[in-house]
C-alpha positions in Angstrom: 3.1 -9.9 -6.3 5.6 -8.2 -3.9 7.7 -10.5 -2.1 8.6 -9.5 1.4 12.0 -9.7 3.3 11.0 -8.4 6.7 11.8 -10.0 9.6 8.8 -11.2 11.6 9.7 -11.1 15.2 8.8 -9.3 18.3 5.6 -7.6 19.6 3.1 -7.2 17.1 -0.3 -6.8 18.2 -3.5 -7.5 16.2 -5.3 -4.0 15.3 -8.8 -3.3 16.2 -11.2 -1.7 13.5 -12.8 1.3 14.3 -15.9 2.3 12.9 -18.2 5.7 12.0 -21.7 5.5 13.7 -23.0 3.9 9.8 -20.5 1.0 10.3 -18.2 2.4 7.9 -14.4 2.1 8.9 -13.0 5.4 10.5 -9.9 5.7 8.8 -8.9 8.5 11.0 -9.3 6.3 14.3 -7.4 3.7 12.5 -4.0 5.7 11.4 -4.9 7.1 15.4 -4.3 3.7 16.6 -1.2 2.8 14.4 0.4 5.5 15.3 0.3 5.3 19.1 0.8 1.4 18.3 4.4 2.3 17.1 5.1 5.0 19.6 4.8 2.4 21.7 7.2 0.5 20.6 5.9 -2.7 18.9 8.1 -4.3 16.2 4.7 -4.2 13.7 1.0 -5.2 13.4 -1.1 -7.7 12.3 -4.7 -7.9 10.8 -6.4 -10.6 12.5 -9.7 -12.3 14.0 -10.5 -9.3 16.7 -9.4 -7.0 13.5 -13.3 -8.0 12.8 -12.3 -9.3 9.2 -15.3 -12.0 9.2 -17.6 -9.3 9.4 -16.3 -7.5 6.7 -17.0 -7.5 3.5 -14.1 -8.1 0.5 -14.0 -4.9 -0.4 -13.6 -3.4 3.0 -10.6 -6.6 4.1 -9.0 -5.1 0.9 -9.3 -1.2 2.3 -8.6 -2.5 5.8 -5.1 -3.8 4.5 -4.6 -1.0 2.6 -4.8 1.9 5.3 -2.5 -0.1 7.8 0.2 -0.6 5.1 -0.3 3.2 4.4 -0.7 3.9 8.1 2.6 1.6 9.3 4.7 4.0 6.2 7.2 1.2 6.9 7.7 1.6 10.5 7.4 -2.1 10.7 5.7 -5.3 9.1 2.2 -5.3 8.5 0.8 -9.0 8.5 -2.6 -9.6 7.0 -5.2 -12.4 7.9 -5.7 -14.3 4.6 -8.1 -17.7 6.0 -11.3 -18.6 4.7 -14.3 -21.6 4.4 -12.5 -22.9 1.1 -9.2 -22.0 -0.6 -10.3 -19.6 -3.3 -11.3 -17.5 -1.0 -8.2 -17.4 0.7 -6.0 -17.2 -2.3 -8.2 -14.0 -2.9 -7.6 -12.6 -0.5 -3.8 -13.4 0.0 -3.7 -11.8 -3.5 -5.3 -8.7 -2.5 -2.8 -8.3 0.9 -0.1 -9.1 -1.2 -1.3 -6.1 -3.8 -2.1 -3.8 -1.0 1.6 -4.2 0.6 1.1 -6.4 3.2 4.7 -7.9 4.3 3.2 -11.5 5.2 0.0 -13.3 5.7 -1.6 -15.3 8.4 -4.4 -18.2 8.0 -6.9 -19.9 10.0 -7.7 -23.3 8.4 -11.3 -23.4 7.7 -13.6 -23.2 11.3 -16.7 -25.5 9.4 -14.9 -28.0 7.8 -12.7 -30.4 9.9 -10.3 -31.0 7.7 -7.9 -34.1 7.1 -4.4 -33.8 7.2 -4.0 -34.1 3.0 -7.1 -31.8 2.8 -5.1 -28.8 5.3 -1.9 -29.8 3.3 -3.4 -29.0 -0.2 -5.4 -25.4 1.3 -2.3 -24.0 2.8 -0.4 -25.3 -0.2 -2.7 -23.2 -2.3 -2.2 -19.9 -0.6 1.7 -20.5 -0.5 1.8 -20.9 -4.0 -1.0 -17.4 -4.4 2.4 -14.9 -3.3 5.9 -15.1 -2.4 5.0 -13.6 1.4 6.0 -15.3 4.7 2.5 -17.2 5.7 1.8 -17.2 9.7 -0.2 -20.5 10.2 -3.1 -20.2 13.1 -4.4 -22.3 14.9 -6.9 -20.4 16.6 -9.0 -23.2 17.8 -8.8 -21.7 21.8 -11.6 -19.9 20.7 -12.7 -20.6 17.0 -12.1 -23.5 14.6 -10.4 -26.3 14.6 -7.3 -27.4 15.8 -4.5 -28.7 13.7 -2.4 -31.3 15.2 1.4 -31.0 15.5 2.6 -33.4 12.8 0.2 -31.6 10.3 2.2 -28.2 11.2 5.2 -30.1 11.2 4.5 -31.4 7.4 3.1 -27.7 6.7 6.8 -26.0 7.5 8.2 -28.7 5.1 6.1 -26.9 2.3 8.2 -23.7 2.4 11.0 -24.2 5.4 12.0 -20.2 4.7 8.2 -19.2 4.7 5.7 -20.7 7.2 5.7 -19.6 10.6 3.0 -20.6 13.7 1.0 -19.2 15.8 -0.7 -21.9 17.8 -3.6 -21.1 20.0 -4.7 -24.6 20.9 -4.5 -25.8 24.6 -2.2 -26.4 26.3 -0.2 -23.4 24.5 3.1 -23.7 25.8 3.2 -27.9 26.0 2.1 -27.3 22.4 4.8 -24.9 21.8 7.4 -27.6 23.1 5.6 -30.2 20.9 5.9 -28.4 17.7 9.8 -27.3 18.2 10.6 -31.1 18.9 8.6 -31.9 15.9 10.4 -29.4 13.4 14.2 -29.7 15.6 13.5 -26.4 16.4 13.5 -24.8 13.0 9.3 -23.7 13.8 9.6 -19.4 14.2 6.4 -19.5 16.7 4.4 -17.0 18.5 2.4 -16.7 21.3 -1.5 -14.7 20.5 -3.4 -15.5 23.7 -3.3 -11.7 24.3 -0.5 -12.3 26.2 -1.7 -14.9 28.8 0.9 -17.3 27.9 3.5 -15.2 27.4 5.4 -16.0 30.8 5.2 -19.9 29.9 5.8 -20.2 26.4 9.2 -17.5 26.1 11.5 -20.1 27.9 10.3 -22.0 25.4 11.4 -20.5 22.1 9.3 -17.9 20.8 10.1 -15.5 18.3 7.4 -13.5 19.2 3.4 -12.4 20.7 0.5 -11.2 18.7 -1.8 -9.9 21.6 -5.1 -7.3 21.0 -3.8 -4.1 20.6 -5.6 -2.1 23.6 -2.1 -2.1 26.1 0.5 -2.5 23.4 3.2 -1.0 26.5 2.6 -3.7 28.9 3.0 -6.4 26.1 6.2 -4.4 25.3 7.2 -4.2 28.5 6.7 -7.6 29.6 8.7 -9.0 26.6 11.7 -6.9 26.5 12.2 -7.7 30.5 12.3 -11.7 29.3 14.1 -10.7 26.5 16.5 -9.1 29.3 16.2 -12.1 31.3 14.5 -9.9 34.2 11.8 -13.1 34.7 10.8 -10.9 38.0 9.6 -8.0 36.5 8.1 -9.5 33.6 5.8 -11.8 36.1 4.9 -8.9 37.9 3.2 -7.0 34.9 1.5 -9.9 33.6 0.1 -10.9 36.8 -1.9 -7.4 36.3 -2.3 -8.6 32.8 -3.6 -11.6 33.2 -6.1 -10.8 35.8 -7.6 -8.6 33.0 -7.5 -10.9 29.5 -9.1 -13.8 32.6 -12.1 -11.5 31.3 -12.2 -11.9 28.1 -13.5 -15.6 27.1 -14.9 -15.2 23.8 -14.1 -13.7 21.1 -16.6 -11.4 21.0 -15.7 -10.1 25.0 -11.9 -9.6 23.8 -13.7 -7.5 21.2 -15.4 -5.2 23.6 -13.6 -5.0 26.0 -10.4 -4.0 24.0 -12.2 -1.2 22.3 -14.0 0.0 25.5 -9.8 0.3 27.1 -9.0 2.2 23.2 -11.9 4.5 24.4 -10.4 4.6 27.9 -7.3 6.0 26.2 -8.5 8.7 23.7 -7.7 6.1 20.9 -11.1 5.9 19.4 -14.5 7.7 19.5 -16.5 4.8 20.3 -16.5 0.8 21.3 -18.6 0.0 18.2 -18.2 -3.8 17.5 -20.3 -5.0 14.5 -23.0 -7.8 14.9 -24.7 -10.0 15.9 -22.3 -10.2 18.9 -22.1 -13.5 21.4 -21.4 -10.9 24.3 -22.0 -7.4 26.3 -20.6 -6.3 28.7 -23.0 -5.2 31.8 -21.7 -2.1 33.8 -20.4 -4.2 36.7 -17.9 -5.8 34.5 -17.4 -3.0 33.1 -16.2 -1.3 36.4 -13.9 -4.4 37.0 -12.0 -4.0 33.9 -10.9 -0.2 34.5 -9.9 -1.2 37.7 -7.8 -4.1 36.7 -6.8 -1.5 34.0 -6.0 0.8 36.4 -3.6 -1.8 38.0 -1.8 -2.3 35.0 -1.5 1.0 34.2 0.3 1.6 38.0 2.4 -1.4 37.7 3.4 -0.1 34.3 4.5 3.4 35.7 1.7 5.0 33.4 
């Protein structure tokens, strides 16, 4: 199994999956999209919930993994999503990143089973012990799942102190940020994956860094490196823009089209294609607000 010594940090946005008119992934769209990804300056990416992996099938997680790894040729981490219903599913599939090349993994506890603390400890044991990767733990329960409270995240870094890493998505983000630092002394590596909404509160925090969609990777980028800089004025002025836009996108299934519908908007990919059954559509009057908060962004941005 490889073992990864990459340094996880940064922006590094969560890829969407293009796909062919038969549903098939376009692998062309999808080296398309890495590609402009790293031009624009993110630090890697990640494979994740709007990456559409519970609607694939195993073998097309595996081939999804594989063509970022090939696609990212070691311009910067690529971080798979590894959670499942039960463990040996997980561990499956935390093999099969690992195989493909993937430089860490990142796991949502189960969304049907609320687990106990002993019964989270044991899962997230199990995948730890599947590879020797870094493991990104989410809680993604801001819009699927089940939370997991801070003293169970807190027990989880004692597994592997060098390996397990957060990114909470529970609310209150940044309060929960705070929480979990206090709760480790500071030694939780945390970032923020609201798409960026919480980026502005949760960086004076202590974050190492965001996991937002990956449909304006150069405001994300642009917002972070002016915190980074300590320009707080600059950075609140983009993600005003930017929040008025992700305020849109409720659901998983609306960050899903509308994300894809903006990688349209930019020549990225051919279509907005998300696979079903979907929870949302967009009707054209939505549609006409998000290119104009869009359009906003974009000016702000200088692009």
């Amino acid at each position: 199994m490889k073992k990864s010594n990459i340094e996880l940090k940064g922006v590094l946005p969560v890829i969407q999956t293009p796909f062919h008119l038969d549903w098939t992934i376009d692998a062309v769209a999808l080296r398309r999209e890495i590609d402009w990804l790293f031009a624009e300056r993110v630090d890697g990416i990640v494979i994740g919930m709007v990456s559409e992996v519970l609607r694939l099938t195993e073998g097309e997680r595996d081939e999804l993994t594989r063509l970022c790894v090939q696609a990212a040729a070691g311009r910067g981490p690529v971080v798979a999503s590894v959670g499942a219903e039960g463990a040996v599913q997980a561990v499956r599939h935390a093999r099969a990143a690992s195989s493909a090349g993937a430089d860490a993994l990142m796991a949502t506890p189960p969304s049907l089973t609320r687990c106990d603390a002993g019964e989270l400890l044991d899962y997230y044991r199990v995948i730890l012990e599947a590879t020797d990767l870094p493991i990104i733990v989410q809680d993604a329960s801001g819009y699927v799942g089940n939370s997991i409270s801070i003293d169970t995240q807190a027990a989880l870094l004692d597994l592997a102190p060098e390996r397990v890493l957060f990114k909470p998505e529970a609310q209150p983000i940044g309060i929960n940020v705070s929480a979990l630092l206090a709760a480790t002394a500071d030694k939780a590596l945390i970032f923020e994956g609201t798409a960026g909404l919480a980026l502005m509160d949760s960086h004076p925090r202590g974050i190492v860094g965001t996991m937002p969609g990956a449909d304006v990777p150069w405001a994300i980028v642009a917002i972070w490196r002016a915190l980074e800089a300590g320009d707080v004025s600059r950075a609140g002025d983009i993600h005003a823009r930017l929040a008025a836009l992700v305020n849109l996108m409720y659901c998983l299934d609306a960050f899903l089209a509308i994300e894809k519908l903006l990688l349209v908007e930019q020549g990225i990919f051919p279509n907005a294609l998300v696979r079903g059954p979907v929870g949302y559509r967009m009707d054209e009057l939505t549609r006409r607000e998000v290119l104009r908060l869009f359009g906003a962004l974009r000016e702000i941005c200088g692009r």
